[in-house]
VOZALUM-383197 format. One record per residue (C-alpha): residue number from 1; chain; x, y, z. Coordinates in steps of 0.1 Angstrom, whole numbers, padded with zeros to 4 digits. Example, Ala and Ser with C-alpha at 12.3 -4.5 7.8 and 13.67 -1.06 7.14 Angstrom:
! residues 2
[site 1, "A", [0123, -0045, 0078]]
[site 2, "A", [0137, -0011, 0071]]
! end
This chain:
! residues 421
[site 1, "A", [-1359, -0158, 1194]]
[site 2, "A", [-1322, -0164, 1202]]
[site 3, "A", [-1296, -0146, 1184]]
[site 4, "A", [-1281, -0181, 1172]]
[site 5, "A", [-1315, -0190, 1157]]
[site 6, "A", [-1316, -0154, 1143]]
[site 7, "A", [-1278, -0160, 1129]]
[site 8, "A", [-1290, -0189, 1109]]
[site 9, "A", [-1317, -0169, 1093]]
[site 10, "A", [-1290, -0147, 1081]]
[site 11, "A", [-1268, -0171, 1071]]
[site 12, "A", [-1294, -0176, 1043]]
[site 13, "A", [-1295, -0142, 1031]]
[site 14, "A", [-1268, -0129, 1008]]
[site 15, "A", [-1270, -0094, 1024]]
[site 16, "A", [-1282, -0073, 1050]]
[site 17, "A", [-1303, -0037, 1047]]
[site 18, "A", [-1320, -0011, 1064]]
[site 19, "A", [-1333, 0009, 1037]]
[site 20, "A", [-1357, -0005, 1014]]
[site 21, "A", [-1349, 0017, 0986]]
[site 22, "A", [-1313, -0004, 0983]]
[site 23, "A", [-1330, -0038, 0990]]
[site 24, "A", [-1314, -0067, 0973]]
[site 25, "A", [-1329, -0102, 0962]]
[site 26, "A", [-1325, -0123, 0996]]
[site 27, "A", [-1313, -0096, 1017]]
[site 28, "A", [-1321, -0095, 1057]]
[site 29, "A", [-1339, -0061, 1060]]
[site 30, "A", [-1334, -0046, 1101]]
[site 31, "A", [-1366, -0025, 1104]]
[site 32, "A", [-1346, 0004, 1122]]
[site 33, "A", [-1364, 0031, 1137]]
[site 34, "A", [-1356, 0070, 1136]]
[site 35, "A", [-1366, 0099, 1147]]
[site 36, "A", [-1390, 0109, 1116]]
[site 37, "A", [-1396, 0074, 1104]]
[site 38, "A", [-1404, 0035, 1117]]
[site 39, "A", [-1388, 0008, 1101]]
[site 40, "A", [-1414, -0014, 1105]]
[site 41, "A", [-1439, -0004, 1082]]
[site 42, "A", [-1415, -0008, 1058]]
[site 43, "A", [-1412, -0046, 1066]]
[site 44, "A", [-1438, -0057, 1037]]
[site 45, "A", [-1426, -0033, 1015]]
[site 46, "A", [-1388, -0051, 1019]]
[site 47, "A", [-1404, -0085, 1010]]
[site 48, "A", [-1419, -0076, 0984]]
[site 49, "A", [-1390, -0059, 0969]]
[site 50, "A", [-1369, -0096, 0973]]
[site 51, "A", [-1361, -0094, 1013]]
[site 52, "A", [-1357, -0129, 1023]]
[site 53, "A", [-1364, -0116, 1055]]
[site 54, "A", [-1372, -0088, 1081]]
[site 55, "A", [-1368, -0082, 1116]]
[site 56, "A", [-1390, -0062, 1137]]
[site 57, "A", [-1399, -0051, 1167]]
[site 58, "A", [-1439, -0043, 1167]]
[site 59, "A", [-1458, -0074, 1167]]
[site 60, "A", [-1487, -0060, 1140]]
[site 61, "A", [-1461, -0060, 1113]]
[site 62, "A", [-1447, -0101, 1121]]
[site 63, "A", [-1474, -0111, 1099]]
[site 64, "A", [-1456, -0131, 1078]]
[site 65, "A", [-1438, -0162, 1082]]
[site 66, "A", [-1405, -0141, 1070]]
[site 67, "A", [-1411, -0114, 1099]]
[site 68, "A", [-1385, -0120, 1126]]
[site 69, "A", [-1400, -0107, 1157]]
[site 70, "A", [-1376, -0093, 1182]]
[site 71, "A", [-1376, -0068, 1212]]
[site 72, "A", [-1351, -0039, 1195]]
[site 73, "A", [-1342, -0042, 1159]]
[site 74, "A", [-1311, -0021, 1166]]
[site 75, "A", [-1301, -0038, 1193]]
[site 76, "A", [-1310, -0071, 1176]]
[site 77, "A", [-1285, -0060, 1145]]
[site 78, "A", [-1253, -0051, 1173]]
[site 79, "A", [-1258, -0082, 1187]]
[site 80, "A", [-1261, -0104, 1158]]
[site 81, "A", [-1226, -0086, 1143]]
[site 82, "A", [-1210, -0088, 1175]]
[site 83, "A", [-1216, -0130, 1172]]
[site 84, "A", [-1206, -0128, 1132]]
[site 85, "A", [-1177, -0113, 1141]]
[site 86, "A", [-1169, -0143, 1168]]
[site 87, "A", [-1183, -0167, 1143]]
[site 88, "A", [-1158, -0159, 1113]]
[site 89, "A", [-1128, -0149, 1142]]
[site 90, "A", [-1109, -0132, 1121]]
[site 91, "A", [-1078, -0107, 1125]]
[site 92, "A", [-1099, -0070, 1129]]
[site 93, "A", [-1082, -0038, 1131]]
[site 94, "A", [-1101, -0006, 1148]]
[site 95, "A", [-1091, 0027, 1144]]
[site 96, "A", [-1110, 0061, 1157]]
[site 97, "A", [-1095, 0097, 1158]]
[site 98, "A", [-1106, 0135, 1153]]
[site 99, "A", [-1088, 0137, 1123]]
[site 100, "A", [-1080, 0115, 1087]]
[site 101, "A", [-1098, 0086, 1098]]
[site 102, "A", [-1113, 0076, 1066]]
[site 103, "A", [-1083, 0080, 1044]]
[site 104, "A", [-1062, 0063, 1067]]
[site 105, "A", [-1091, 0036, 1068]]
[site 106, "A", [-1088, 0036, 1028]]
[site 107, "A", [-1047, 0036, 1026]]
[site 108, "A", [-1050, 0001, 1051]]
[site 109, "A", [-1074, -0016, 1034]]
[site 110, "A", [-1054, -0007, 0999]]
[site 111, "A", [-1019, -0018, 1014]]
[site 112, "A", [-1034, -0049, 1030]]
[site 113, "A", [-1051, -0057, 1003]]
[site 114, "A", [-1027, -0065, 0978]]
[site 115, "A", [-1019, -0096, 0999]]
[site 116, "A", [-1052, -0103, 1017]]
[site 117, "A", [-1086, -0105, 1011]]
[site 118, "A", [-1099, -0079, 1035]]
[site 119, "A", [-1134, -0060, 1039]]
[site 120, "A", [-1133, -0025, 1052]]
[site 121, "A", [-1155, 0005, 1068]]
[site 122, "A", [-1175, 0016, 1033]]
[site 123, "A", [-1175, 0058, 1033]]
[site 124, "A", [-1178, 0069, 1067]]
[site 125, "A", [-1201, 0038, 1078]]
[site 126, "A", [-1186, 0045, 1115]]
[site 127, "A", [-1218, 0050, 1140]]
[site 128, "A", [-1234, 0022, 1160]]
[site 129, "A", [-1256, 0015, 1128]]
[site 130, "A", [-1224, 0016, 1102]]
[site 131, "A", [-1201, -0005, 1122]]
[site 132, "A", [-1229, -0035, 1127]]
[site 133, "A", [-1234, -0034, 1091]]
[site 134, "A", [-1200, -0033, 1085]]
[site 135, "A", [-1188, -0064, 1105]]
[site 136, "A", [-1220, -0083, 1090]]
[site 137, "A", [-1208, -0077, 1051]]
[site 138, "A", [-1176, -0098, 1065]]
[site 139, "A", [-1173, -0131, 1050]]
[site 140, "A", [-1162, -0169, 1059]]
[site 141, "A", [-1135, -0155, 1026]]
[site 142, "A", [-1128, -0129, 1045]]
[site 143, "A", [-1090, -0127, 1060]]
[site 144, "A", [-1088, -0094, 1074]]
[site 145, "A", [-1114, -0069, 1089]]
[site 146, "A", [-1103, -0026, 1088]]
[site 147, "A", [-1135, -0006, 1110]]
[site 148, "A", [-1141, 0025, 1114]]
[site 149, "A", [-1156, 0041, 1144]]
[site 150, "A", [-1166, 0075, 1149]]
[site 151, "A", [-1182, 0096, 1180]]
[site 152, "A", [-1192, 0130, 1190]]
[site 153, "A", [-1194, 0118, 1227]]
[site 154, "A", [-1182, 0097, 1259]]
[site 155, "A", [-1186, 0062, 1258]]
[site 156, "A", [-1194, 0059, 1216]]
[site 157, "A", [-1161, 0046, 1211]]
[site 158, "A", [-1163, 0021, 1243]]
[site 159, "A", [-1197, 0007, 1231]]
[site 160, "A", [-1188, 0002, 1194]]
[site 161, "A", [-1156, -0017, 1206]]
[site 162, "A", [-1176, -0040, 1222]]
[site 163, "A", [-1192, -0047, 1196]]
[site 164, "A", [-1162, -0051, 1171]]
[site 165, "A", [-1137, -0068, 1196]]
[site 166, "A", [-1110, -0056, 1177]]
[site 167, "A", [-1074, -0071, 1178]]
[site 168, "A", [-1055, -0046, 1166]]
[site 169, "A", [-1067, -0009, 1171]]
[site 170, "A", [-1048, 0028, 1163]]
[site 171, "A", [-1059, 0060, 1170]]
[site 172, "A", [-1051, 0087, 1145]]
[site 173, "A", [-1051, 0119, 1160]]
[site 174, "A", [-1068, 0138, 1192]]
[site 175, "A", [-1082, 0171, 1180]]
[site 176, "A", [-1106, 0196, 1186]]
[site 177, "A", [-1137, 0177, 1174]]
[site 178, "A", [-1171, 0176, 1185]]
[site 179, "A", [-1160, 0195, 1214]]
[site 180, "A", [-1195, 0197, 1218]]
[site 181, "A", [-1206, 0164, 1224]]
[site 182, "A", [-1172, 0155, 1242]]
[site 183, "A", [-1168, 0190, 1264]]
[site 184, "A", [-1140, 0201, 1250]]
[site 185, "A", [-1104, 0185, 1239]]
[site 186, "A", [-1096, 0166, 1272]]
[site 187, "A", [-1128, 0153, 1272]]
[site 188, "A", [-1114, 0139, 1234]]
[site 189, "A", [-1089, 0127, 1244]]
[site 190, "A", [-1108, 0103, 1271]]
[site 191, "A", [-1133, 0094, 1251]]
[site 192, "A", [-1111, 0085, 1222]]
[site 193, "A", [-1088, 0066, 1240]]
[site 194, "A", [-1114, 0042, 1253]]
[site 195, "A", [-1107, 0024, 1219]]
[site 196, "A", [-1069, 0020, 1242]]
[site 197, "A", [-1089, 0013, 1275]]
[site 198, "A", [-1107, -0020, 1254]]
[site 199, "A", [-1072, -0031, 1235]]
[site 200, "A", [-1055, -0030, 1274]]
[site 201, "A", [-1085, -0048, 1290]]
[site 202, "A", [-1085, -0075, 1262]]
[site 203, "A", [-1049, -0082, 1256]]
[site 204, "A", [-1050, -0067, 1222]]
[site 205, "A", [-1022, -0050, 1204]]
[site 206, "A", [-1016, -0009, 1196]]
[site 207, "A", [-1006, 0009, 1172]]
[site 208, "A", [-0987, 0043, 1185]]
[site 209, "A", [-0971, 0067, 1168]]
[site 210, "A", [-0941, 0079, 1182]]
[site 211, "A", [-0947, 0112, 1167]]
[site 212, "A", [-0975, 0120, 1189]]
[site 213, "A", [-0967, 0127, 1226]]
[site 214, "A", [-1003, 0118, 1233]]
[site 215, "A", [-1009, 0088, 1219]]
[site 216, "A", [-0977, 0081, 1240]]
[site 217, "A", [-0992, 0095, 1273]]
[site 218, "A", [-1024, 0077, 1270]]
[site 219, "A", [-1013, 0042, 1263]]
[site 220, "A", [-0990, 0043, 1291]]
[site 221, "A", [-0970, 0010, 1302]]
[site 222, "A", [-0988, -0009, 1281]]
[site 223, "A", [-0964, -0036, 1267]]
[site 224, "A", [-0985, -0051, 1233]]
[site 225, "A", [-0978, -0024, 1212]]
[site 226, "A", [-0961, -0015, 1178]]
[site 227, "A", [-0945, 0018, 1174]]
[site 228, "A", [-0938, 0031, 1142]]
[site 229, "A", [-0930, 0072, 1132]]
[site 230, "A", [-0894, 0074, 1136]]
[site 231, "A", [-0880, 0052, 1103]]
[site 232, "A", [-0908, 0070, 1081]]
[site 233, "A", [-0896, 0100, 1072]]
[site 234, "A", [-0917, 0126, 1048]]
[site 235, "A", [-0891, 0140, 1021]]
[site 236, "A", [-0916, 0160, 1004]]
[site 237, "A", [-0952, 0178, 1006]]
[site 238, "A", [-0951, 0201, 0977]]
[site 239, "A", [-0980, 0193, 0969]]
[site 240, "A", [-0979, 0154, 0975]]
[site 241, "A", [-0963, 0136, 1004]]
[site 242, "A", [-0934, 0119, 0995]]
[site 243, "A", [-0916, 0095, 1017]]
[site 244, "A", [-0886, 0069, 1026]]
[site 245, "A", [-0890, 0040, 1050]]
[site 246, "A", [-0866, 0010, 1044]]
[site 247, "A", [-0849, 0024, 1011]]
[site 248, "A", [-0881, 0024, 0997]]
[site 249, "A", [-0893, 0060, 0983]]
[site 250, "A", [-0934, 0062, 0979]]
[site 251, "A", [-0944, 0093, 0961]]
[site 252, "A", [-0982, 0098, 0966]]
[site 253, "A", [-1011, 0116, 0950]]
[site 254, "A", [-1024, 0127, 0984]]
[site 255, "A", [-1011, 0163, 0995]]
[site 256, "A", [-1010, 0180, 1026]]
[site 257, "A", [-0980, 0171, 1048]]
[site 258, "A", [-1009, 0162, 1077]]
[site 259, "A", [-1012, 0130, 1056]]
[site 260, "A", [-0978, 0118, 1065]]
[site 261, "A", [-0989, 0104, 1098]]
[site 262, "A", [-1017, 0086, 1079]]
[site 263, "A", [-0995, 0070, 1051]]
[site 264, "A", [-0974, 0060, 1079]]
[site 265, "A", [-0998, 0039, 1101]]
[site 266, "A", [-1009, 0022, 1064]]
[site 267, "A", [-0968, 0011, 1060]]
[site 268, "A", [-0966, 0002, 1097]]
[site 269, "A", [-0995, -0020, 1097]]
[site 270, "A", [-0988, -0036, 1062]]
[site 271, "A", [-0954, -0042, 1076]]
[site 272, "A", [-0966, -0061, 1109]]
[site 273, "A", [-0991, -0082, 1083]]
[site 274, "A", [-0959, -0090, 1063]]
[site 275, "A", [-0972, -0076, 1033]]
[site 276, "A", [-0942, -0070, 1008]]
[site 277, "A", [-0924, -0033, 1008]]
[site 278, "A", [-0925, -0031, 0970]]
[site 279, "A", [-0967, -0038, 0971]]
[site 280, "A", [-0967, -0012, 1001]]
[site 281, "A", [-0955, 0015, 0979]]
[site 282, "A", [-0974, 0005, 0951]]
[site 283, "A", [-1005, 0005, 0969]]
[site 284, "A", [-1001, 0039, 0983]]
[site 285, "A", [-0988, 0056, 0953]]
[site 286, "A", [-1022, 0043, 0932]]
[site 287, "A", [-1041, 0058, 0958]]
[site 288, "A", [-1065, 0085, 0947]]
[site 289, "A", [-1083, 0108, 0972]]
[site 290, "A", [-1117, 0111, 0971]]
[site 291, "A", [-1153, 0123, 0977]]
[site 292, "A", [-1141, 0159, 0989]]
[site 293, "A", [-1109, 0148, 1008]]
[site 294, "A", [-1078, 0163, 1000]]
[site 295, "A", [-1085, 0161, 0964]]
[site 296, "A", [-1066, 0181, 0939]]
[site 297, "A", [-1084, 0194, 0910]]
[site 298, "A", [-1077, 0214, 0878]]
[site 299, "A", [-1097, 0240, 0866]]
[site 300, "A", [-1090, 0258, 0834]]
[site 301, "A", [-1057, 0276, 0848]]
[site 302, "A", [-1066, 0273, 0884]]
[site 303, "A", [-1054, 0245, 0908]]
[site 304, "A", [-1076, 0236, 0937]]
[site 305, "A", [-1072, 0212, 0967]]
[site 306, "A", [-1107, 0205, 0978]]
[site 307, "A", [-1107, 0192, 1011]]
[site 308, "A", [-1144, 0200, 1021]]
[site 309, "A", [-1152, 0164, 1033]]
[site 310, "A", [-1154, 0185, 1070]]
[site 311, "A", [-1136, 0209, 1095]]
[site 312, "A", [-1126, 0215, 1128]]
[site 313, "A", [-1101, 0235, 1139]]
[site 314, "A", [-1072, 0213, 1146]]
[site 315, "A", [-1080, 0201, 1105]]
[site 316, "A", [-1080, 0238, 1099]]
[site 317, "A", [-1054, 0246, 1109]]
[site 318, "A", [-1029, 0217, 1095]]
[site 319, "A", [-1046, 0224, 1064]]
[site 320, "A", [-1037, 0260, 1065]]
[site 321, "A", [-1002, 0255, 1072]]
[site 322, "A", [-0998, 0229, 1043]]
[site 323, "A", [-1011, 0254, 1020]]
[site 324, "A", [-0994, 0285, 1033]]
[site 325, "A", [-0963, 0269, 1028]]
[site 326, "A", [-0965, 0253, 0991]]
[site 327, "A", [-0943, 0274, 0969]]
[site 328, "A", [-0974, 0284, 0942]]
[site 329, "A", [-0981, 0321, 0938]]
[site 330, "A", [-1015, 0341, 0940]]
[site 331, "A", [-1033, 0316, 0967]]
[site 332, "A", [-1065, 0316, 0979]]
[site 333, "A", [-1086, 0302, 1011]]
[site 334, "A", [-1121, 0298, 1009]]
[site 335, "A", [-1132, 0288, 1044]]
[site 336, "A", [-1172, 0276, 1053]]
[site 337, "A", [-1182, 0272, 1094]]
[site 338, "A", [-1171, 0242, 1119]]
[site 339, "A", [-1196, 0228, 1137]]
[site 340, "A", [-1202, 0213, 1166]]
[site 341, "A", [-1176, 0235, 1186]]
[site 342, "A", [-1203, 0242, 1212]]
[site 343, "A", [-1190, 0272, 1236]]
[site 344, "A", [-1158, 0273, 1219]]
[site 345, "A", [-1176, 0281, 1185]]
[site 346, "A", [-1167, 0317, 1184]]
[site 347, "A", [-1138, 0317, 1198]]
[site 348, "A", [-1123, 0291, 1176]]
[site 349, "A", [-1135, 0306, 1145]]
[site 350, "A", [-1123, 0339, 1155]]
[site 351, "A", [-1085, 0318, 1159]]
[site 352, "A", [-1088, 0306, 1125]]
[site 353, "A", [-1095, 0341, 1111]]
[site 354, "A", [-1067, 0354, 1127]]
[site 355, "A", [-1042, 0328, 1126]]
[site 356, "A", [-1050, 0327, 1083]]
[site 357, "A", [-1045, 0361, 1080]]
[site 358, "A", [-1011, 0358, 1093]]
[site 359, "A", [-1000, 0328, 1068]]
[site 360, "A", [-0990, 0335, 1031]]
[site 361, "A", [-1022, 0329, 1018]]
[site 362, "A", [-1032, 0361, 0994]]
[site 363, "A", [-1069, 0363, 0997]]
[site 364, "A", [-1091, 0345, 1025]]
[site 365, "A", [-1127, 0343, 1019]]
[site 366, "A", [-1148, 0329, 1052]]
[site 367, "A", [-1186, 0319, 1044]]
[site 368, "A", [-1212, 0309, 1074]]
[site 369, "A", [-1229, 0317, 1102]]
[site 370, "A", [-1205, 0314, 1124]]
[site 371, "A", [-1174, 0332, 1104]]
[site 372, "A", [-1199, 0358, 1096]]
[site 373, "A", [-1194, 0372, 1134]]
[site 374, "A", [-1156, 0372, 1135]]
[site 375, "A", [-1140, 0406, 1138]]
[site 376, "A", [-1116, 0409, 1104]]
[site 377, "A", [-1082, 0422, 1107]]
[site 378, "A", [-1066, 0420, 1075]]
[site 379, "A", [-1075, 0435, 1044]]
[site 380, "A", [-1074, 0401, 1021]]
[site 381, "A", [-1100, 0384, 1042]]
[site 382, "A", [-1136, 0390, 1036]]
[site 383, "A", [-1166, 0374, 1053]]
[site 384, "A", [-1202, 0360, 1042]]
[site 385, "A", [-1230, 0345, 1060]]
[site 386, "A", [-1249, 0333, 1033]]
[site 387, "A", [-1231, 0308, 1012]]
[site 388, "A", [-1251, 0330, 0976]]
[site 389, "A", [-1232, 0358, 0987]]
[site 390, "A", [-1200, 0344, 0984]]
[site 391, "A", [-1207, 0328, 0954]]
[site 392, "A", [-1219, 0362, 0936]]
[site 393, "A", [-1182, 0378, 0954]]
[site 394, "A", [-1163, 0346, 0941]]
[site 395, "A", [-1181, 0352, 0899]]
[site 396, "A", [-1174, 0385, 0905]]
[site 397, "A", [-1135, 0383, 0903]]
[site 398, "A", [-1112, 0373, 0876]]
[site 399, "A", [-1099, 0339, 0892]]
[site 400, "A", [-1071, 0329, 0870]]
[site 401, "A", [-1036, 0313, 0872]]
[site 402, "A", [-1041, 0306, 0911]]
[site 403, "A", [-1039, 0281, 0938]]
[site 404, "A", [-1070, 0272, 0959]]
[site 405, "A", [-1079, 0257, 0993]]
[site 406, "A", [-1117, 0248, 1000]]
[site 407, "A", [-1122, 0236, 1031]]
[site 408, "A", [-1155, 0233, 1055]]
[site 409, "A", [-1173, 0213, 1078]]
[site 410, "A", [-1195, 0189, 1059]]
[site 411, "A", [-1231, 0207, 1060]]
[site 412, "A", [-1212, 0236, 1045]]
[site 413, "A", [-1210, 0217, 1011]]
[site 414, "A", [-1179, 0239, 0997]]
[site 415, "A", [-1178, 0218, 0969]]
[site 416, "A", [-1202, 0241, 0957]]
[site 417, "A", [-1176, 0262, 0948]]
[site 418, "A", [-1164, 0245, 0921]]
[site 419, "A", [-1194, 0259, 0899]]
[site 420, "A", [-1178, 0290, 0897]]
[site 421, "A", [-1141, 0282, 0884]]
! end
């Protein structure tokens, strides 16, 4: 079956799904496969629950007249948003980066959308499964598109833009991410600037920040691009990011002064979609950090920025600086493992036990695996490798009237924490 027979089919369906637990009444359900489970004997089951219908790829379970028989269901659902996405041909942004990807995601869609109707990257959607499903929840209402796309390797960020065909794309950061997977920070850099490799072999236009010699380096001579940095300037991080551009002021509810280059790629594009500067500012000022990221919360008489969403150490690091320089007394670090650092693993966490020691930051407290093997040397740090441990230390101490930082990589789940203030 042809992928334009297979688009009308969906055309039909108000929705598309891969789990049949979040199945809605004439949904398209793709019966993926993974590595502990096969979609397809799930295919009934999706019917039944109000799937208008299902794609598979083993022939036993297309016994029904709504079973779409294909060779590879996930290969079937790439292709067929790849030809939504030409169908509607609207305006799509792409943006990738170690760092602040999904705030920055979330401050675009909220400045674009005060003027356009626009459809973005839900949560952190950003794999070759989320960004398919994101481009298919794109309408023919639809003006602008905002993905997402995230990697831990070479050629992730290649594949997934040829399956978005972006027009506009930004990277936010290169860091020391999945070093792993990418073998180590040059081999970041290259594989995050293949989202700049498709934008120069297409024609498309670039987003740079002129703030970051890198992104400077890697798009080159390139001449379709829109720098933006220098006429944003941050007035204020203690503890939100303020800023000017235009003689417009924007004080935010986001803090850490590593969010400045974020709010300023949301004001750069929102100016180059002509979106109005008073609606900018309004937009980014009622924007509330979420789900773990950069989140300030008040407990009883303690203050706690809760940026647990994950870690690596270029995150660490900016997060560390930002709170070793806010002007609160009596703070303290609580610090869970980074992961997927590969050889670098213990010599990176070792760097960020040091290098927090050093800041003015009154009592550090490292939990994991991997912090559990650094060598200490400071008195106000301690170490755990058990996550219980630190939470029987933490109740043990009278934590009042103080300023907190929790900060981890995402299986750490810091926000734990929180339990004991």
């Amino acid at each position: 079956m042809t992928i334009k027979t297979i688009y009308q089919a969906f055309l039909e369906c108000n929705s598309v799904s891969t789990d049949t637990r979040k199945i809605s009444m004439n949904s398209m359900f793709f019966a993926l496969r993974g590595e502990n489970f096969n979609g397809n004997t799930f295919a009934y089951k999706a019917l039944k629950k109000g799937a208008k219908y299902t794609v598979v790829d083993e022939k036993e379970y297309a016994n029904n007249e709504n079973c779409i028989l294909v060779n590879n269901v996930l290969e079937t659902l790439q292709n067929l948003a790849t030809f939504h996405r030409k169908t509607i041909n609207i305006p799509i942004i792409a943006l990738t980066g170690s760092n602040g990807k999904t705030t920055t995601k979330e401050l675009i869609n909220a400045v674009l959308s005060t003027t356009y109707k626009t459809s973005a990257t839900k949560g952190n959607l950003n794999n070759h499964i989320g960004v398919p499903l994101t481009l298919l929840e794109m309408t023919k209402d639809t003006q602008i598109g905002i993905v997402e796309m995230g990697a831990n390797h070479q050629k992730e960020i290649s594949f997934l833009s040829n399956i978005t065909l972006p027009d506009y794309g930004l990277i936010t950061n290169f860091g020391k991410a999945h070093l792993e997977g990418f073998g180590g920070v040059e081999g970041v850099i290259k594989g995050k600037s293949e989202l700049y490799e498709h934008l120069k072999a297409n024609n498309k236009t670039i987003f740079v920040n002129t703030n970051d010699r890198i992104q400077i380096n890697q798009v080159g001579n390139y001449d379709k691009i829109i720098a933006f940095g220098s006429e944003i300037k941050m007035t204020s991080s203690q503890p939100y990011v303020n800023l000017n551009f235009d003689g417009y002021t924007i004080k935010s509810n986001i803090t850490g002064a590593y969010n400045y280059n974020n709010i300023a790629v949301a004001i750069a594009i929102g100016k180059q979609f002509k979106v109005n500067e008073a609606a900018i500012v309004e937009a980014i000022e009622n924007y509330i950090p979420s789900n773990n990221r950069s989140q300030i919360i008040e407990k009883k008489s303690n203050k706690i920025i809760l940026d647990a969403y994950n870690a690596n150490p270029t995150s660490m690091k900016a997060a560390l600086d930002n709170f070793s320089n806010l002007s609160e007394k009596n703070k303290i670090a609580i610090l869970g493992d980074m992961f997927e650092l590969g050889d670098d693993t213990d010599k990176e966490h070792q760097y960020i036990s040091d290098y927090a020691s050093q800041l003015d930051i009154d009592k550090i407290y490292l939990v994991g695996e991997h912090f559990s093997r650094t060598e200490l040397n400071s008195k106000k740090i301690n170490s755990f490798k058990l996550f219980k441990d630190l939470k029987t230390e933490l109740t043990k101490q009278s934590i009042i009237d103080s300023l907190l930082l929790i900060k981890g990589s995402r299986g750490m789940a810091l926000e734990r924490t929180l339990e004991v203030f």
